[in-house]
VEXDOMI-11436 format. One record per residue (C-alpha): residue in three letters; x, y, z; residue number from 1. Coordinates in nm, 4 decimals, decimal comma. Example, Ala and Ser with C-alpha at 12.3 -4.5 7.8 and 13.67 -1.06 7.14 Angstrom:
@res = ALA | u = 1,2300 | v = -0,4500 | w = 0,7800 | n = 1
@res = SER | u = 1,3670 | v = -0,1060 | w = 0,7140 | n = 2
END
This chain:
@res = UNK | u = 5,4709 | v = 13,5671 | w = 3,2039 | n = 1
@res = UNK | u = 5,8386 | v = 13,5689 | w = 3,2856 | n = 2
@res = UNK | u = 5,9740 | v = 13,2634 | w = 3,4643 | n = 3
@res = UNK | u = 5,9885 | v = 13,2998 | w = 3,8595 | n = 4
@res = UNK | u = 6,3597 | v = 13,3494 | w = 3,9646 | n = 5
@res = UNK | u = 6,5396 | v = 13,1232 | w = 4,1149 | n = 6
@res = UNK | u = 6,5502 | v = 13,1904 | w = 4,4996 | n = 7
@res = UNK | u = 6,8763 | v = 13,2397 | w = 4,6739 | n = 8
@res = UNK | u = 6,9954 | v = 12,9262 | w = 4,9349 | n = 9
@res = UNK | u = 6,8362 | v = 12,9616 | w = 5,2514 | n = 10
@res = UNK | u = 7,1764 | v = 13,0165 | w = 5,5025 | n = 11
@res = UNK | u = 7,2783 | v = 12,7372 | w = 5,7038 | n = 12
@res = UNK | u = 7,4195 | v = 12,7453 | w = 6,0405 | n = 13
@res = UNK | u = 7,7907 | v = 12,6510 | w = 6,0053 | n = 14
@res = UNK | u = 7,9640 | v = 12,4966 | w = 6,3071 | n = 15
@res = UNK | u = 8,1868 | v = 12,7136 | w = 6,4529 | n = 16
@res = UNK | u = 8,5653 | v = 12,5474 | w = 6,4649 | n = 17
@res = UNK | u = 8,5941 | v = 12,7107 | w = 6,7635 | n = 18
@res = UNK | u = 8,4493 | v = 12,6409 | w = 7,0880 | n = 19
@res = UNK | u = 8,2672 | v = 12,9226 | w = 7,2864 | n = 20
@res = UNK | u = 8,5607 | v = 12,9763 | w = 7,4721 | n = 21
@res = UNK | u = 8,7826 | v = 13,0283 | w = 7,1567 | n = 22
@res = UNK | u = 8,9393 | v = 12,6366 | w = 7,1901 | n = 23
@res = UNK | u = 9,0230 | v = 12,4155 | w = 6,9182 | n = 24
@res = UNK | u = 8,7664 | v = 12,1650 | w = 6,8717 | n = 25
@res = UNK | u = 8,8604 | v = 11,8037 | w = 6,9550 | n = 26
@res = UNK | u = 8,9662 | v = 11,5581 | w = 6,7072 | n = 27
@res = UNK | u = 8,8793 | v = 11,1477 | w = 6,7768 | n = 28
@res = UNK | u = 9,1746 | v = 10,9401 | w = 6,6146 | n = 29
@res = UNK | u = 8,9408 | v = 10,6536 | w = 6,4750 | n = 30
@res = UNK | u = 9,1882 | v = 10,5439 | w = 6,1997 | n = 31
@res = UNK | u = 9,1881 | v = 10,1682 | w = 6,1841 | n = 32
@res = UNK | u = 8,9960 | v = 10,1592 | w = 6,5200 | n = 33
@res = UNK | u = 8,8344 | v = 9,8156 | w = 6,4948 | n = 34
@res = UNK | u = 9,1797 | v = 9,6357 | w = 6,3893 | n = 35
@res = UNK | u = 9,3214 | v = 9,8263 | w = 6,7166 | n = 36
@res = UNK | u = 9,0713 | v = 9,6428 | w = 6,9204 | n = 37
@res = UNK | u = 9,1409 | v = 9,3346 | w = 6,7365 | n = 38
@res = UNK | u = 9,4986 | v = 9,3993 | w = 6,8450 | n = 39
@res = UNK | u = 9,4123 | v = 9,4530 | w = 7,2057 | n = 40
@res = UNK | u = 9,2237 | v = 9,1340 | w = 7,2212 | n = 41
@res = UNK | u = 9,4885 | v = 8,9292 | w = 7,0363 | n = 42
@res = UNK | u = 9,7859 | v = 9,0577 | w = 7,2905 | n = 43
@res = UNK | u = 9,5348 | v = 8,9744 | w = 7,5560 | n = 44
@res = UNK | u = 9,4572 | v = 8,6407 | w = 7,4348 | n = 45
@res = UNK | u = 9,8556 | v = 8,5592 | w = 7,3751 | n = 46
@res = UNK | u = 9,9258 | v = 8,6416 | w = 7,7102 | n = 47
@res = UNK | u = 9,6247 | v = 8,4773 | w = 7,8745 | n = 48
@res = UNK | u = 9,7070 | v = 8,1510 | w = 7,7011 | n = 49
@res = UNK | u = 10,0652 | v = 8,1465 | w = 7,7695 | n = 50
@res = UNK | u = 9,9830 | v = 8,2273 | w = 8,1891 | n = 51
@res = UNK | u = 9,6823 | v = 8,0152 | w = 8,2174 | n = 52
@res = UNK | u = 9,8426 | v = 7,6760 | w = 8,2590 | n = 53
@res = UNK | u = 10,0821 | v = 7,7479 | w = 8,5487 | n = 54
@res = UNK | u = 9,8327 | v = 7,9519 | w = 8,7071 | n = 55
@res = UNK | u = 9,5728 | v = 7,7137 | w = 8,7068 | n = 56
@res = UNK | u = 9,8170 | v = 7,4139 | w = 8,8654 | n = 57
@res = UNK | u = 9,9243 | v = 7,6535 | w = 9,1567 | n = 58
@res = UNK | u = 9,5533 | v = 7,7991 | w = 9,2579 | n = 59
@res = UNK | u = 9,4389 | v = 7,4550 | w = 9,2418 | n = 60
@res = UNK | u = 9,7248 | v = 7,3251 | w = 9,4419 | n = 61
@res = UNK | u = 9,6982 | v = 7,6273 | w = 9,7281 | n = 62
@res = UNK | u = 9,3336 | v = 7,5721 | w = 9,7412 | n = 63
@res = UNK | u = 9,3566 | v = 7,1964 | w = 9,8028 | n = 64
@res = UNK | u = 9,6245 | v = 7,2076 | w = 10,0529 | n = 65
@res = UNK | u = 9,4035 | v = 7,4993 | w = 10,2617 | n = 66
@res = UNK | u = 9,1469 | v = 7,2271 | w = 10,2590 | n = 67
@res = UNK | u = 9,2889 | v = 6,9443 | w = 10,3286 | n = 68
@res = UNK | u = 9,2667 | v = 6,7642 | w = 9,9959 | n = 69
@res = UNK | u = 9,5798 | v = 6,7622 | w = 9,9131 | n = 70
@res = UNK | u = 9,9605 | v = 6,8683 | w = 9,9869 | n = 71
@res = UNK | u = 10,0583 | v = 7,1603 | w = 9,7516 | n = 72
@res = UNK | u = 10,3399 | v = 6,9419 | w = 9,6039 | n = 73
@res = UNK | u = 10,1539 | v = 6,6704 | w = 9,4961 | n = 74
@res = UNK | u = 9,8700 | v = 6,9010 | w = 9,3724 | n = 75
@res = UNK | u = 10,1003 | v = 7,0145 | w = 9,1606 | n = 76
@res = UNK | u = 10,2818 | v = 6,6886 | w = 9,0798 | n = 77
@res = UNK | u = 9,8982 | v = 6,5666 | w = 8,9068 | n = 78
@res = UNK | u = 9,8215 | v = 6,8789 | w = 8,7458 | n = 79
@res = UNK | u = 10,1431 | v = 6,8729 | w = 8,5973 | n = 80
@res = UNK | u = 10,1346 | v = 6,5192 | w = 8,4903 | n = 81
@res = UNK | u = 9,7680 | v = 6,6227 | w = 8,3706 | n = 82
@res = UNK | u = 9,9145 | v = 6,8902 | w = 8,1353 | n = 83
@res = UNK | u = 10,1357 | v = 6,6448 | w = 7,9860 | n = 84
@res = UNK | u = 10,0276 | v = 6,3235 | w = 7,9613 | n = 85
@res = UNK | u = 9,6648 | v = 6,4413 | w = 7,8446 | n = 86
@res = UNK | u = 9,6970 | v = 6,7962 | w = 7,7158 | n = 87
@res = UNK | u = 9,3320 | v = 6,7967 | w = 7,5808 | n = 88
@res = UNK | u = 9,1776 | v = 6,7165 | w = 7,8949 | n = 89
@res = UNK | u = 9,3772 | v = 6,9545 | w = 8,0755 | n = 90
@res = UNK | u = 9,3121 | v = 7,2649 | w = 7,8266 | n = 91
@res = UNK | u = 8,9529 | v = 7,1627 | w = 7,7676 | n = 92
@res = UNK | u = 8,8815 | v = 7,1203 | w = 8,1866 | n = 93
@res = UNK | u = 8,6968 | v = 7,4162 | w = 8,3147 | n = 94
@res = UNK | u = 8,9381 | v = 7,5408 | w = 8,6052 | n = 95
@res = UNK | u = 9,1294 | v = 7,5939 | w = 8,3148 | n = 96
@res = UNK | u = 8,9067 | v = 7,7785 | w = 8,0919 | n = 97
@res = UNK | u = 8,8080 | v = 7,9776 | w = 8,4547 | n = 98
@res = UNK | u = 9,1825 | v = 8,1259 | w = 8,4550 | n = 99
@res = UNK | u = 9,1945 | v = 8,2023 | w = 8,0810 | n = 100
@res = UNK | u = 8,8684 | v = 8,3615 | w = 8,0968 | n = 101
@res = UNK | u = 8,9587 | v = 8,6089 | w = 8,4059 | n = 102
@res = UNK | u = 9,3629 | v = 8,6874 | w = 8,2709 | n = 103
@res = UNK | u = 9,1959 | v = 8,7350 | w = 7,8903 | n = 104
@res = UNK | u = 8,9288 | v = 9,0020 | w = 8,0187 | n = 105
@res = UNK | u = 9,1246 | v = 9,1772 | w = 8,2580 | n = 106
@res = UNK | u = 9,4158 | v = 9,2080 | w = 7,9835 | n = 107
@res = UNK | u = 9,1502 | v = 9,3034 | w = 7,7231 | n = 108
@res = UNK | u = 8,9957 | v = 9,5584 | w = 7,9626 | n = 109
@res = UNK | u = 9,3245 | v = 9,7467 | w = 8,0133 | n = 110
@res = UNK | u = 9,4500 | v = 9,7343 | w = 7,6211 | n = 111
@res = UNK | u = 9,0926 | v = 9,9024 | w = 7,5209 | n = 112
@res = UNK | u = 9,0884 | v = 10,1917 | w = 7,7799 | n = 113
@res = UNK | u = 9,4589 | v = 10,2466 | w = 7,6026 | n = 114
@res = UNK | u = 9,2529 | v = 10,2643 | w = 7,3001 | n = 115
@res = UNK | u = 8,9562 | v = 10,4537 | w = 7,3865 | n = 116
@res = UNK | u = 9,2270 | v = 10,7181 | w = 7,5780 | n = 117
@res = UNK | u = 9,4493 | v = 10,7164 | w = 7,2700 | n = 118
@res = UNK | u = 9,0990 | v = 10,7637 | w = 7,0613 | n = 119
@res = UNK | u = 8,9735 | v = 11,0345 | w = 7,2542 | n = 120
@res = UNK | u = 9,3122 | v = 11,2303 | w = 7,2742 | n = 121
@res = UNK | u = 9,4437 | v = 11,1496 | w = 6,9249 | n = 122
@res = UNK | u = 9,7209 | v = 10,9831 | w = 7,0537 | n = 123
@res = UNK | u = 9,8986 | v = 10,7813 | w = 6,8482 | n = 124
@res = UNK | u = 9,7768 | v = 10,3793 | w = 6,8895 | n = 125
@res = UNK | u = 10,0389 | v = 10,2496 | w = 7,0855 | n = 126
@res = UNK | u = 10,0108 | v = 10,4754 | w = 7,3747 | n = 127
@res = UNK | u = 9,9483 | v = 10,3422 | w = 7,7728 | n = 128
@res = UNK | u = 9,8054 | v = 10,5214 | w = 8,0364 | n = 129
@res = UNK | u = 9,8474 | v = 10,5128 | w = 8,4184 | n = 130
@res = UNK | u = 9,6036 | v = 10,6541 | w = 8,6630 | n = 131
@res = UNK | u = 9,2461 | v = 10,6045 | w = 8,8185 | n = 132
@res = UNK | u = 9,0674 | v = 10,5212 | w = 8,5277 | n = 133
@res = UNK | u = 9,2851 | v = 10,2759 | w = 8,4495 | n = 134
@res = UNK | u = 9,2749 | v = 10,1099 | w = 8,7923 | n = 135
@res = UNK | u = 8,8834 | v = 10,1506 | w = 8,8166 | n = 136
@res = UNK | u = 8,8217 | v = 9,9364 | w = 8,4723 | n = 137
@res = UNK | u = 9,1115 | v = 9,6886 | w = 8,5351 | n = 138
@res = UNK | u = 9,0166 | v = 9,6408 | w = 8,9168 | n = 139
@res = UNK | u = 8,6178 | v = 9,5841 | w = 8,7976 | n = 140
@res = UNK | u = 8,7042 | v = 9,3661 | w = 8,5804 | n = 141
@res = UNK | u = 8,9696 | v = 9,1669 | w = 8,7499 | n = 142
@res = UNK | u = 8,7325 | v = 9,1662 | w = 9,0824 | n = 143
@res = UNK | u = 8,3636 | v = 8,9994 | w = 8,8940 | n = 144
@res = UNK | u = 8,5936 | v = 8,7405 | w = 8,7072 | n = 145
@res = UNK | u = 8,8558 | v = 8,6558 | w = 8,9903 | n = 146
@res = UNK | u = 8,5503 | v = 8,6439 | w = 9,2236 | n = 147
@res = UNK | u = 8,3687 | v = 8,4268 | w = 9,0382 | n = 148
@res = UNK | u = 8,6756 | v = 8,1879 | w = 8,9286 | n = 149
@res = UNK | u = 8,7438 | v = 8,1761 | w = 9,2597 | n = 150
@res = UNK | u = 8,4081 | v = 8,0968 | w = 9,4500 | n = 151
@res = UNK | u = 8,3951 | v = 7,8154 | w = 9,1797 | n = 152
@res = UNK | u = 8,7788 | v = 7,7131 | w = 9,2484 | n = 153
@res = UNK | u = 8,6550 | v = 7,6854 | w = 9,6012 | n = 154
@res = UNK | u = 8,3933 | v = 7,4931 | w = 9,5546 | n = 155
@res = UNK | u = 8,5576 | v = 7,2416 | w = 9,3587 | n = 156
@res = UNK | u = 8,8472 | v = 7,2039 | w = 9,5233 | n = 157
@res = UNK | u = 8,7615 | v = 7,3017 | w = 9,8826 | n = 158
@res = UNK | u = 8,7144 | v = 7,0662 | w = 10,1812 | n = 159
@res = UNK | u = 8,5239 | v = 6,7349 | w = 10,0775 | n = 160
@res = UNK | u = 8,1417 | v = 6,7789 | w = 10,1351 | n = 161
@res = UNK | u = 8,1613 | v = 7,1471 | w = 10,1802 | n = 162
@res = UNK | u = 8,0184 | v = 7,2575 | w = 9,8543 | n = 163
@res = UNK | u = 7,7964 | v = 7,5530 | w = 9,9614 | n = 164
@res = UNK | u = 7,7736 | v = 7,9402 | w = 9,8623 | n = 165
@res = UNK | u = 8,0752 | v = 8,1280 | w = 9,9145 | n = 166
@res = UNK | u = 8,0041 | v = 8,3195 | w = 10,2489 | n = 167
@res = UNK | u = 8,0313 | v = 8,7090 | w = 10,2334 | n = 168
@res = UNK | u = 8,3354 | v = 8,7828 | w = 10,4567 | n = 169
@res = UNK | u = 8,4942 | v = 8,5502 | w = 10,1809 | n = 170
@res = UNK | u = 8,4127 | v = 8,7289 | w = 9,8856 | n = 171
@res = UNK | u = 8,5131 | v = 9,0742 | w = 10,0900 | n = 172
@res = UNK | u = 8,8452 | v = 8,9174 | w = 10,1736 | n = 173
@res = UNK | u = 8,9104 | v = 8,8193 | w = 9,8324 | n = 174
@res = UNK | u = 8,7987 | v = 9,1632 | w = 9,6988 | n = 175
@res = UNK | u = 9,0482 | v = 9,3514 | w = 9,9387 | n = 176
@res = UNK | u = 9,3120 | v = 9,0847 | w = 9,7857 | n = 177
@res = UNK | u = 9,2701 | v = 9,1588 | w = 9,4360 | n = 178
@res = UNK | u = 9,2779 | v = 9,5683 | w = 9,4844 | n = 179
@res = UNK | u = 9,5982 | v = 9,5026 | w = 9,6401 | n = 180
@res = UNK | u = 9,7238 | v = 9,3156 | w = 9,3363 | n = 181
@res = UNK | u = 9,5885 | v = 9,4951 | w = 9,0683 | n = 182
@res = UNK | u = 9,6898 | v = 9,8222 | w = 9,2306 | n = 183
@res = UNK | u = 10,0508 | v = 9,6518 | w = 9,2353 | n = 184
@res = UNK | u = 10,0181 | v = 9,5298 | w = 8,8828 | n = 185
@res = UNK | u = 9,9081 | v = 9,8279 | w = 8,6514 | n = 186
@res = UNK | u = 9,9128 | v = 10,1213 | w = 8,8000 | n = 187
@res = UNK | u = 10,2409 | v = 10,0985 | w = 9,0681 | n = 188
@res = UNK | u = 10,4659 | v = 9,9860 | w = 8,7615 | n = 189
@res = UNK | u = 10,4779 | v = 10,2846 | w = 8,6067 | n = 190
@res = UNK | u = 10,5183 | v = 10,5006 | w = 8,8705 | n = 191
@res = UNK | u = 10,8057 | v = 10,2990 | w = 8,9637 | n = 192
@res = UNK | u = 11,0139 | v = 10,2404 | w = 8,6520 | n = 193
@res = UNK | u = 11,2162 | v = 10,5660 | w = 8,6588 | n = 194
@res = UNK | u = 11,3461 | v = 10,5025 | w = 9,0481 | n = 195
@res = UNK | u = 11,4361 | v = 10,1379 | w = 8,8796 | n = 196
@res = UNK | u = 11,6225 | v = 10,2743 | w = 8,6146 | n = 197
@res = UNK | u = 11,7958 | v = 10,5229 | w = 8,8027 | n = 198
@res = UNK | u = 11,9635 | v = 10,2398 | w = 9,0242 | n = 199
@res = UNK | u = 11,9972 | v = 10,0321 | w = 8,7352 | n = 200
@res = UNK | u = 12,2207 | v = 10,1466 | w = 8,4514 | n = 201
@res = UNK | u = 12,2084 | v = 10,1342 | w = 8,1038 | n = 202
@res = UNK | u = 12,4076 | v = 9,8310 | w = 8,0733 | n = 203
@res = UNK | u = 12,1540 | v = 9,5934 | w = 8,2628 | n = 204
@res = UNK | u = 11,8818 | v = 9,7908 | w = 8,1013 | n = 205
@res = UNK | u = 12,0341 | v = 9,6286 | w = 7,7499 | n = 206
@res = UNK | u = 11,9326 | v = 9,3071 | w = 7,9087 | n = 207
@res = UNK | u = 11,6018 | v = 9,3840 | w = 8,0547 | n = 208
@res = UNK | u = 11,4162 | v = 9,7222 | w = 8,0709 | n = 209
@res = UNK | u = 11,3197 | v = 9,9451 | w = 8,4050 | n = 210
@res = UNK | u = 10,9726 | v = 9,9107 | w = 8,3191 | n = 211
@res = UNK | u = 11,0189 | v = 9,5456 | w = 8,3097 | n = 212
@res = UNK | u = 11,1539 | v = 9,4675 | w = 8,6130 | n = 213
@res = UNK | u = 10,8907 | v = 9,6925 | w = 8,8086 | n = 214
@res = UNK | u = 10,6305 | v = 9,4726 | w = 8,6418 | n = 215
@res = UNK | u = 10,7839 | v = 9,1585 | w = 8,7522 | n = 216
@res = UNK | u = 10,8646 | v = 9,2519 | w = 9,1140 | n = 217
@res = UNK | u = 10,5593 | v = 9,4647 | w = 9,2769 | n = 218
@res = UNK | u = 10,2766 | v = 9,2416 | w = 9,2171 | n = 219
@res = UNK | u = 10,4863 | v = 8,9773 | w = 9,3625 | n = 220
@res = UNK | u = 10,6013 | v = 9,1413 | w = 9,6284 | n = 221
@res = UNK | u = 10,2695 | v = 9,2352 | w = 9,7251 | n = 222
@res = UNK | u = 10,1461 | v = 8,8695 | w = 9,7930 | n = 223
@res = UNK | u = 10,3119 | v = 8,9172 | w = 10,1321 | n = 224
@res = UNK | u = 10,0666 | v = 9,1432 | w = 10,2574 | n = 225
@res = UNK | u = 9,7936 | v = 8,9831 | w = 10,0542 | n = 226
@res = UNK | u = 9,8466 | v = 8,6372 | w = 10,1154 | n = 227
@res = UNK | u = 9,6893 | v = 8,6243 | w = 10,4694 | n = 228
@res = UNK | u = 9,3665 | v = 8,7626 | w = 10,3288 | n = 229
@res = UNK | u = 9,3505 | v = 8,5126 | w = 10,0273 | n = 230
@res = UNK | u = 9,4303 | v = 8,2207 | w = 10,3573 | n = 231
@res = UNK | u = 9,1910 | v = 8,3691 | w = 10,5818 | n = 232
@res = UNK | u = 8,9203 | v = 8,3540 | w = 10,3281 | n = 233
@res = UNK | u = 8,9799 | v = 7,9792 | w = 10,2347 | n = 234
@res = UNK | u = 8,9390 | v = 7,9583 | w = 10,5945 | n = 235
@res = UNK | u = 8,6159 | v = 8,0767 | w = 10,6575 | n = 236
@res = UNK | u = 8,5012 | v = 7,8738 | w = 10,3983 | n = 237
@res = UNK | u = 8,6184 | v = 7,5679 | w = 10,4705 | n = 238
@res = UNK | u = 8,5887 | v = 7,5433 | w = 10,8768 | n = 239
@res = UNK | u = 8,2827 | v = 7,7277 | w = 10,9662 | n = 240
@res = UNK | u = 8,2143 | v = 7,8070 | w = 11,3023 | n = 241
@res = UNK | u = 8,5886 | v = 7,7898 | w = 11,3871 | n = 242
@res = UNK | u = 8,7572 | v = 8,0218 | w = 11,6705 | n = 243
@res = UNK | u = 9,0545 | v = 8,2757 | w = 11,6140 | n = 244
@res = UNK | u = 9,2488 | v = 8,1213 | w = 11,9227 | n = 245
@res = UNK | u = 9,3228 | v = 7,7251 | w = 12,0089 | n = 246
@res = UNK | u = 9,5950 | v = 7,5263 | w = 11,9020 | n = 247
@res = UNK | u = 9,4319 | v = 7,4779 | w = 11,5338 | n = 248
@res = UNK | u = 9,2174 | v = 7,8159 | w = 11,5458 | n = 249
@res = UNK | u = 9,2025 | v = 8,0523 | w = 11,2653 | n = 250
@res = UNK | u = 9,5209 | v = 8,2902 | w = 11,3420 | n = 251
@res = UNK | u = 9,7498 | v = 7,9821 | w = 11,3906 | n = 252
@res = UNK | u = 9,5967 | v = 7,7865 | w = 11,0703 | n = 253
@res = UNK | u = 9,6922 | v = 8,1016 | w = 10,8371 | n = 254
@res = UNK | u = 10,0733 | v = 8,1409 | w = 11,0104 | n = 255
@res = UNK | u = 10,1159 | v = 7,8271 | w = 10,9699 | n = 256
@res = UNK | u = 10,0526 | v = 7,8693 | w = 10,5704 | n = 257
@res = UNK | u = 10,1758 | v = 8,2210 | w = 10,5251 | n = 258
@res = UNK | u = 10,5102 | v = 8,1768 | w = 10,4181 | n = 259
@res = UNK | u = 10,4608 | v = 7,8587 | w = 10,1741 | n = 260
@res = UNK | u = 10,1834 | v = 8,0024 | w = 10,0117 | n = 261
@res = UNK | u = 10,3288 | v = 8,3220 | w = 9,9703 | n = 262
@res = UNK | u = 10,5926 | v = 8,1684 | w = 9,7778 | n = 263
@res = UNK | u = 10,3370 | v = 7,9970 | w = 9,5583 | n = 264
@res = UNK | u = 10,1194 | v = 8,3044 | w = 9,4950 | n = 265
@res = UNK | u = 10,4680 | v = 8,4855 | w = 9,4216 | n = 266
@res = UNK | u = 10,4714 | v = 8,2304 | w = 9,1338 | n = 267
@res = UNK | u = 10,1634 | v = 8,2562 | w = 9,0344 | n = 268
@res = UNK | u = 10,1799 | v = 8,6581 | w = 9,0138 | n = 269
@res = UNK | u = 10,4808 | v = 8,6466 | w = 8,8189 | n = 270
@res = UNK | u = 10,3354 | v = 8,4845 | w = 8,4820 | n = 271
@res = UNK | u = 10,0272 | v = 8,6140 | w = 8,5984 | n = 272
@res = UNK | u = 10,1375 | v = 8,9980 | w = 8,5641 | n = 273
@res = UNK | u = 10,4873 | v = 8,9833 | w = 8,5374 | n = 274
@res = UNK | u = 10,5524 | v = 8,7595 | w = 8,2346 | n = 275
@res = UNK | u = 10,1623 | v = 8,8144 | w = 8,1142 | n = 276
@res = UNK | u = 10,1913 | v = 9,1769 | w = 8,1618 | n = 277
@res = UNK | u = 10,5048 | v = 9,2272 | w = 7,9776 | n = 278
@res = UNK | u = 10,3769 | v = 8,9556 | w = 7,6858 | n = 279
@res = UNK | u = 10,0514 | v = 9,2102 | w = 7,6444 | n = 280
@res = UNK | u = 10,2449 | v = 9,5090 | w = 7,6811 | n = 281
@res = UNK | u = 10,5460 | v = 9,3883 | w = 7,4014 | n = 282
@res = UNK | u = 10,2633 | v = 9,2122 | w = 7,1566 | n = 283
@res = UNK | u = 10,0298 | v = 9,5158 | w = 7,1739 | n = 284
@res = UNK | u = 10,2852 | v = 9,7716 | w = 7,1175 | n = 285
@res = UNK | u = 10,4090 | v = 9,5300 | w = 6,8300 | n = 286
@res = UNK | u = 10,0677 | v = 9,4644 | w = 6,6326 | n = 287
@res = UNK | u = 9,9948 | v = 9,8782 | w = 6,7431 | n = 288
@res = UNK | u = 10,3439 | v = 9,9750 | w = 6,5884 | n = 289
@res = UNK | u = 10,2055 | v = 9,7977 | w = 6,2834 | n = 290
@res = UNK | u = 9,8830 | v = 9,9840 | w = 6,2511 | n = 291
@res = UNK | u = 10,0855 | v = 10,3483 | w = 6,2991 | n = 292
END
């Protein structure tokens, strides 16, 4: 009996390399991905370290002198003399690991959307994005850290014997503060660099780039308008049951503070994300450039 033949292959569906509509199929740009996010989170961490210190000294210092604890100055004067005298207790203390924390994960949160957009588009590494995504995943992340750093900042360093939960119109106050900044901080830099560099030139460009300079000077220039909010809140917190009116009533209580603690949350915005912003921006596009 001859041997059975050999049947032919059964056919197998091939995937089409075009779409339905005719379209190129997308390609992911996956090369390397896990040392990209290694990058992001290094450049995060760089910048989050080098900010947290200051940061720390000035929210405890604004807090304390809302409540009564303290003056600002002299807030700052013992932090400072903290940081120096006993850098281990200062770096190990947990307002400090509270700040590093919420400027490490918002950084972190920005640098991988970069890296899922330039995955997704196949785009090379090093690329930054502006838009609503951006300012959704930044915002959410900046909002559930900074709001809990700073119902336990308040708590520790509000007015003596008023350690309680952080009342709503607090946390809403705060909320509407940090939209404000993080609006001002990643996505209105962009947008802005090219009217910078227009009035700029290219020789004080040599010295400091458009993009730059819009980092440093909208998210501090925002703490005008959301300084009050940040005051109010502190408020609320630490005189329940006060009126808006009255010689020391609610209104004249966050005048009187507006314009000193402006100042101090300019400074605080500036390393914050100004100097942060532009340390993860340079050290990501460095370790990125790297990886190209």
């Amino acid at each position: 009996m001859p041997a059975a033949l050999p049947s032919p292959p059964l056919p197998t569906p091939s995937i089409s390399a075009k779409s339905a509509k005719g379209e190129s199929p997308r390609s992911w740009n996956t090369q390397k991905l896990g040392l990209r996010v290694g990058a992001d989170a290094l450049a995060a961490g760089a910048a989050g370290v080098l900010v947290a210190p200051i940061i720390t000294m000035i929210d405890k210092g604004i807090i304390e002198n809302a409540s009564g604890r303290n003056t600002l100055g002299e807030s700052l004067k013992k932090s400072a003399r903290e940081l120096l005298v006993r850098p281990h207790r200062f770096l190990g203390s947990k307002p400090f690991a509270l700040i590093f924390s919420l400027y490490f994960g918002t950084y972190f949160t920005a640098n991988t959307l970069d890296t899922v957009t330039s995955t997704l588009h196949s785009t090379p590494p090093s690329t930054t994005t502006a838009g609503t995504p951006k300012f959704l995943a930044t915002s959410s992340a900046n909002l559930a850290l900074c709001l809990y750093k700073d119902s336990r900042f308040t708590q520790l360093f509000g007015s003596p014997g008023s350690a309680r939960p952080v009342p709503l119109p607090t946390f809403a106050l705060f909320t509407l503060r940090d939209c404000l900044t993080i609006f001002a901080s990643f996505n209105l830099p962009p947008l802005l660099a090219p009217s910078f560099a227009s009035h700029m030139g290219e020789e004080a460009q040599k010295w400091m780039s458009a993009a730059s300079v819009a980092q440093f000077v909208t998210p501090a220039a925002v703490q005008v308008v959301s300084t009050p909010l940040h005051l109010l809140g502190l408020d609320l917190y630490n005189r329940a049951g006060v009126r808006w009116g009255g010689a020391d009533g609610r209104a004249r209580r966050v005048l009187r503070d507006w314009g000193m603690a402006s100042f101090a949350r300019m400074g605080r915005i500036v390393p914050a994300f100004g100097v942060g912003g532009v340390v993860n921006t340079k050290v990501r596009r460095g370790l990125m450039g790297r990886l190209e």
